[in-house]
C-alpha positions as CSV (number, residue, x, y, z in Angstrom):
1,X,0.0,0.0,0.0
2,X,0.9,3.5,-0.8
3,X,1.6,5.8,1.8
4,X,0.4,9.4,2.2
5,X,4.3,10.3,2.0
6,X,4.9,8.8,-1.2
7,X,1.7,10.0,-2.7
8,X,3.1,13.7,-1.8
9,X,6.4,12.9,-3.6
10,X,5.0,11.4,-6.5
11,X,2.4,14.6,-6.8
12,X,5.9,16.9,-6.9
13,X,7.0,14.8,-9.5
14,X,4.2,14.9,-11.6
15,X,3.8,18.9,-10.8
16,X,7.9,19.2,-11.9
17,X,6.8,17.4,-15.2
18,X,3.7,19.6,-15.9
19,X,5.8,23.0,-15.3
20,X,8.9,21.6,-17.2
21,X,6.5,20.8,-20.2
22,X,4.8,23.8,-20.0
23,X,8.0,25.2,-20.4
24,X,8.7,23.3,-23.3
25,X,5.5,23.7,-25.2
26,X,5.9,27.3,-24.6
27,X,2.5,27.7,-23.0
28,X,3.0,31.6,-22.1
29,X,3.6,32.3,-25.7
30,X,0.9,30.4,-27.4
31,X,-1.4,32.5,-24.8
32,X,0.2,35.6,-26.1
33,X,0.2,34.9,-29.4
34,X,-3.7,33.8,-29.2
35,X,-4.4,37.3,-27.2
36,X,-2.8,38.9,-29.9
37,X,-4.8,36.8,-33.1
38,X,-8.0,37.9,-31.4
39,X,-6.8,41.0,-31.5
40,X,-6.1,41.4,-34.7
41,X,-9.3,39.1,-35.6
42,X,-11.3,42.3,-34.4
43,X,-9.8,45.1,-36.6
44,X,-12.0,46.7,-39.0
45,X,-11.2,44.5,-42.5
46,X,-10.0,42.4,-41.3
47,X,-12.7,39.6,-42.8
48,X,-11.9,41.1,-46.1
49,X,-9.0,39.2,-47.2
50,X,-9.9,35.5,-46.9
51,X,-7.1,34.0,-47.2
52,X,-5.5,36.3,-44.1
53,X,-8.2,35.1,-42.2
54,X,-8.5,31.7,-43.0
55,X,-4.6,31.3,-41.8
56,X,-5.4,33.3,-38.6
57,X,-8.1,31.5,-37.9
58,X,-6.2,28.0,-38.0
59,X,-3.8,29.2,-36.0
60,X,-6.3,30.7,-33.6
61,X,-7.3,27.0,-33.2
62,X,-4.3,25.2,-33.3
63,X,-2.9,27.3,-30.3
64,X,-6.5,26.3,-28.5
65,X,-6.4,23.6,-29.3
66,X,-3.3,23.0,-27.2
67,X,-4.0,25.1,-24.6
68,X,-7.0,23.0,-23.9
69,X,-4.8,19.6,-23.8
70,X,-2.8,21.3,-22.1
71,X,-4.9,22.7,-19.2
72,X,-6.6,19.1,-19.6
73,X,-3.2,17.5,-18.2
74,X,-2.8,20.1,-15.6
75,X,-6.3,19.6,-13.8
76,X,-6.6,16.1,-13.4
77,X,-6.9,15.2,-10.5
78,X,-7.7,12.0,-8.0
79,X,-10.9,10.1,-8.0
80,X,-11.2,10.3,-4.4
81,X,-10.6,14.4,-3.8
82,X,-11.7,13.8,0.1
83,X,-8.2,12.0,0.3
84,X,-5.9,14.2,2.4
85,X,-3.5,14.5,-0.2
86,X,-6.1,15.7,-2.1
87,X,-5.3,19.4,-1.5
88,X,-1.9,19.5,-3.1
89,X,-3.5,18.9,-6.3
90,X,-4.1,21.4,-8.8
91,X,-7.5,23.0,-8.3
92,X,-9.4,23.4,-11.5
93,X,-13.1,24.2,-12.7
């Protein structure tokens, strides 16, 4: 049986991992970069040159799209959250 110990250890691990490939996926930046798509998605004429917008708006949902696998990773969290190792978990909605 696992003890409450090694659970706490193996939850640093796993947090270590997370930030270390958040690092390495450059999460920060693909926030950024999304911040600044939407920004430019809202200028006036934007819309008018398709083929701008079409490439803007792949990116848009590439960089979601791995934001949200991303932030996926990041909240899981244990079936049994009444556990008392259950608060160094990551607390997501």
């Amino acid at each position: 049986m696992i003890t409450t110990d090694e659970l706490k250890v193996q939850l640093a691990e796993y947090h270590t991992a997370v930030k270390d490939l958040e690092e390495a996926l450059a999460i920060d930046a693909s926030r950024k970069r999304v911040q600044e798509l939407e920004h430019t998605m809202s200028r006036p004429g934007f819309y008018d040159d398709a083929e701008l917008s079409k490439k803007v708006f792949d990116e848009v949902g590439d960089l979601k799209g791995k934001l949200t696998r991303f932030e996926k990773l990041q909240c899981r969290r244990p079936k049994r959250p009444s556990t008392p190792w259950a608060r160094l978990w990551t607390s997501c909605s």
